[in-house]
C-alpha positions as CSV (number, residue, x, y, z in Angstrom):
1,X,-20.9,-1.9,-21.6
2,X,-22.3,-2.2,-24.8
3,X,-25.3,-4.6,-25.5
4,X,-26.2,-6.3,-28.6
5,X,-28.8,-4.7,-31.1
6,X,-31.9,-5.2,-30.3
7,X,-34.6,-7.2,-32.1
8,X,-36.7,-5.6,-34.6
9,X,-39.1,-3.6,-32.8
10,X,-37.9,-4.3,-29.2
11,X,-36.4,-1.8,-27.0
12,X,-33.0,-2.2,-25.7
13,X,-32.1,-3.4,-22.2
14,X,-31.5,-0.2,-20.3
15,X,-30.8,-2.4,-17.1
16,X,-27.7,-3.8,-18.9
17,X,-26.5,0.2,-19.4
18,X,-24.7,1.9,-17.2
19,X,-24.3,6.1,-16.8
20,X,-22.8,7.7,-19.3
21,X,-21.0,9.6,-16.7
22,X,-20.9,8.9,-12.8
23,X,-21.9,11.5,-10.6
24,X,-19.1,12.3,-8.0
25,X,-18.6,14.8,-5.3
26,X,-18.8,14.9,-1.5
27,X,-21.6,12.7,0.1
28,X,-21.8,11.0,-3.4
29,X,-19.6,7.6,-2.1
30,X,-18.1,5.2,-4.8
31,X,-21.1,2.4,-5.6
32,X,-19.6,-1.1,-6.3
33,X,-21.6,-4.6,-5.9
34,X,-22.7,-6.5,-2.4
35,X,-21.8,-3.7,-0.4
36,X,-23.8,-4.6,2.5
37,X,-21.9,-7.8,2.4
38,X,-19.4,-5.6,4.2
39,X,-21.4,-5.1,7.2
40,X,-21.7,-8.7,7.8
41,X,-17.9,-8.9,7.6
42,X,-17.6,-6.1,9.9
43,X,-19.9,-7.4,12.6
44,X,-18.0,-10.9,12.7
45,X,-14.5,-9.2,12.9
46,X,-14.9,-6.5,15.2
47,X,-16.8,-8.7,17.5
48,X,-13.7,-10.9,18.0
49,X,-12.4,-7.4,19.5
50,X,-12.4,-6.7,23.3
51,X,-13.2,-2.7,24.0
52,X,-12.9,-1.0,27.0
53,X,-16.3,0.2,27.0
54,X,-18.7,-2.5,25.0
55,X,-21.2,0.3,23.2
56,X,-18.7,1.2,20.9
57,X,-19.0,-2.2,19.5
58,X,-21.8,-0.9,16.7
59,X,-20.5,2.7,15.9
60,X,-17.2,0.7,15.2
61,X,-18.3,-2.1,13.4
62,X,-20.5,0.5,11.1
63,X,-17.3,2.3,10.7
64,X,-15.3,-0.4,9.3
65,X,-17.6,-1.7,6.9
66,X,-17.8,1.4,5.5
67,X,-14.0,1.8,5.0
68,X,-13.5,-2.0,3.6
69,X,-17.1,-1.0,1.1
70,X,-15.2,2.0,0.2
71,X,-11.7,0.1,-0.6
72,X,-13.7,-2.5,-2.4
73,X,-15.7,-0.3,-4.5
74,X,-12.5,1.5,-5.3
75,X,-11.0,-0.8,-7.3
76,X,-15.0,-1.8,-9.0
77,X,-15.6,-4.8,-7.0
78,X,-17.3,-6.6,-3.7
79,X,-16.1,-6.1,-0.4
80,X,-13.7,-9.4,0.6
81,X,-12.1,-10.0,4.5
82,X,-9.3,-8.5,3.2
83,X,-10.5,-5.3,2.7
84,X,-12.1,-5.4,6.3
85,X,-8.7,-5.9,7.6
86,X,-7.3,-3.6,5.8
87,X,-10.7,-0.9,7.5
88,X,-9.5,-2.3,10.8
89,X,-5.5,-1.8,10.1
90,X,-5.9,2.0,9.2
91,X,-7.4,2.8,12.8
92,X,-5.1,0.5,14.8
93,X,-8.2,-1.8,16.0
94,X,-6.7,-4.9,15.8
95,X,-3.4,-3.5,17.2
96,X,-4.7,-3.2,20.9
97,X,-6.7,-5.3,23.3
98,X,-8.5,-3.5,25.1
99,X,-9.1,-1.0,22.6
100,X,-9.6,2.4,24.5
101,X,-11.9,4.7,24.0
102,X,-9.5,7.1,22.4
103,X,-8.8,4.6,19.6
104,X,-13.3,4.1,18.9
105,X,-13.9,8.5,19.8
106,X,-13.1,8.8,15.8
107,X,-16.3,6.4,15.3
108,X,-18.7,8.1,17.9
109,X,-22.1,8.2,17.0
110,X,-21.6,6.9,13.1
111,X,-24.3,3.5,13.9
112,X,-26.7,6.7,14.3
113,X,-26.6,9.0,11.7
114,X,-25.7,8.4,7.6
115,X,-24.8,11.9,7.4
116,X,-21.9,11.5,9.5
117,X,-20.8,7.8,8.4
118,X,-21.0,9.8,5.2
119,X,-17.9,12.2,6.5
120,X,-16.5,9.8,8.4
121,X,-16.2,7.5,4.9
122,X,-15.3,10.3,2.9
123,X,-12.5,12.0,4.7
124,X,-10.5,8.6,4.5
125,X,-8.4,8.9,1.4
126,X,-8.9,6.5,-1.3
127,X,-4.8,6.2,-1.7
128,X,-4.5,5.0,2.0
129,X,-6.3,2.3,1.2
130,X,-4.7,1.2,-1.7
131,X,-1.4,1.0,-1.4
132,X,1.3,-1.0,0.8
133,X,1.4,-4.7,1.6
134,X,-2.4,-4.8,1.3
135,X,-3.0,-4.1,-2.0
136,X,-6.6,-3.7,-3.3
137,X,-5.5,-5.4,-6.9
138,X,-4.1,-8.8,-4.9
139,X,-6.9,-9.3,-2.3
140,X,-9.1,-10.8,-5.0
């Protein structure tokens, strides 16, 4: 983004510039604005869910809202419903009631430790949650 020239003697607005050059690579994640606003999201959807054992409520819900911030930031935006569904669709939560504790093992531990919601985040490809009926580009 390119800002105007600068007054005489004043120095330009560096908090209007962005990196020349993002820095990428595993652990890294995909920034995009009012990504926390997933989590809120997350917490209001998944606790319409019934588990079969209630804990698994906050690794779960942590899970998800770091799938739909991922799918937002993909695509350069903030995290919508949509893209919460779209978290929830990929792992077949809102598919079962009660959801087992198969279905949540995949989320074990991730309201506990950023390293492994890092992984957990990661490993989830970009392209899955992209494409198909819930495209990223029409959830606006």
């Amino acid at each position: 983004m390119s800002t105007a020239t600068p007054e005489l003697g004043r120095r330009r607005k560096v908090g209007l510039e962005g990196p020349q050059h993002r820095a990428s690579g595993t652990g890294l994640g995909t920034p995009a604005p009012g990504e926390g606003y997933a989590l809120t999201m997350a917490d209001r959807e998944c606790k319409k869910l019934t588990f079969e054992h209630a804990h698994d409520l906050e690794d779960v819900t942590v899970g998800v809202a770091g799938v739909a911030a991922k799918r937002a930031s993909v695509v350069s935006r903030g995290p919508t419903l949509s893209d919460v569904h779209v978290a929830m669709d990929v792992f077949g939560l809102r598919d079962a009631t009660p959801i087992s504790r198969e279905t949540t093992k995949p989320f074990c531990g991730l309201a506990h430790s950023y390293a492994a919601l890092r992984r957990f985040v990661d490993a989830v490809s970009p392209v899955l949650l992209t494409t198909g009926a819930n495209d990223a580009a029409s959830s606006h």
